[in-house]
N, C-alpha and C positions, 0 to 999 in steps of 0.2 A: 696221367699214364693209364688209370684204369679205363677212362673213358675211349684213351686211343685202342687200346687192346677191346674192347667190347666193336667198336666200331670196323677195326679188322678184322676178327672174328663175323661179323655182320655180312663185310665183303666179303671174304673168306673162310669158310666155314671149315676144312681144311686144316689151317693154322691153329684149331684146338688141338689138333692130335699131336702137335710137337710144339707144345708149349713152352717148355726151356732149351730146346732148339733151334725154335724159328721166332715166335712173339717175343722172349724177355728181349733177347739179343736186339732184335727189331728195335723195340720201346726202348730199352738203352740208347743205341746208338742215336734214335729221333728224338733222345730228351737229355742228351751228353752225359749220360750215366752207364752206370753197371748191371748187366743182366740180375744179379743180385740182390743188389738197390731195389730194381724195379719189381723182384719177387714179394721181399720184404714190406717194401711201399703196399703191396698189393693184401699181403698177408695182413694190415695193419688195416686199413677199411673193410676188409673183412670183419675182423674182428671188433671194429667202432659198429657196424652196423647189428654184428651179432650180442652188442652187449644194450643195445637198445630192449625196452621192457617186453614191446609187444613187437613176435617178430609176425603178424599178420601182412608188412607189406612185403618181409624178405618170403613169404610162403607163397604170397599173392603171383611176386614174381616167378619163383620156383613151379608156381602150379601145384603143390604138394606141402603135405607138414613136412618140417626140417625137424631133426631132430636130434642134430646136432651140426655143429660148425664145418658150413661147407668148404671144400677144398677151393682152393683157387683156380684151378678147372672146371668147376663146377659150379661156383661163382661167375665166372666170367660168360661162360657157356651158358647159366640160367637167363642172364641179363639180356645176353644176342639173343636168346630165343624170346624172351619176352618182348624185346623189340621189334624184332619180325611178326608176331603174330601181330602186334599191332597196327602194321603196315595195312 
């Protein structure tokens, strides 16, 4: 799920501004789930990723020191940007 929402995010840059409007509802519906689920899902690799020791590759992506656990907008939105620059 996370990967799909990064990847529409990607195409659509757009679809971060109404994220529990337009994306969860999206990613539920293309993954027979619940807008809710698919928050929760998402809130939970966040936070696997955030309890890792060294967050140097979640900063690397970010482009900046974190300095505290990102939002799920900000999460999803750090990753698309990352991938584009690397295009």
């Amino acid at each position: 799920q996370a990967i799909y929402m990064v990847e529409r995010i990607r195409e659509n840059e757009t679809c971060i501004q109404s994220i529990t409007k337009c994306l969860y509802p999206e990613t539920a519906k293309r993954f027979g789930t619940s807008a809710p689920s698919v928050e929760s899902n998402l809130r939970t690799v966040i936070r696997a990723c955030w309890k890792q020791v060294d967050h140097n590759l979640l900063e690397h992506i970010a482009g900046s020191a974190l300095e505290q656990l990102p939002t799920n907008k900000d999460f999803i939105d750090m990753l698309a940007g990352f991938l584009r620059r690397l295009q």
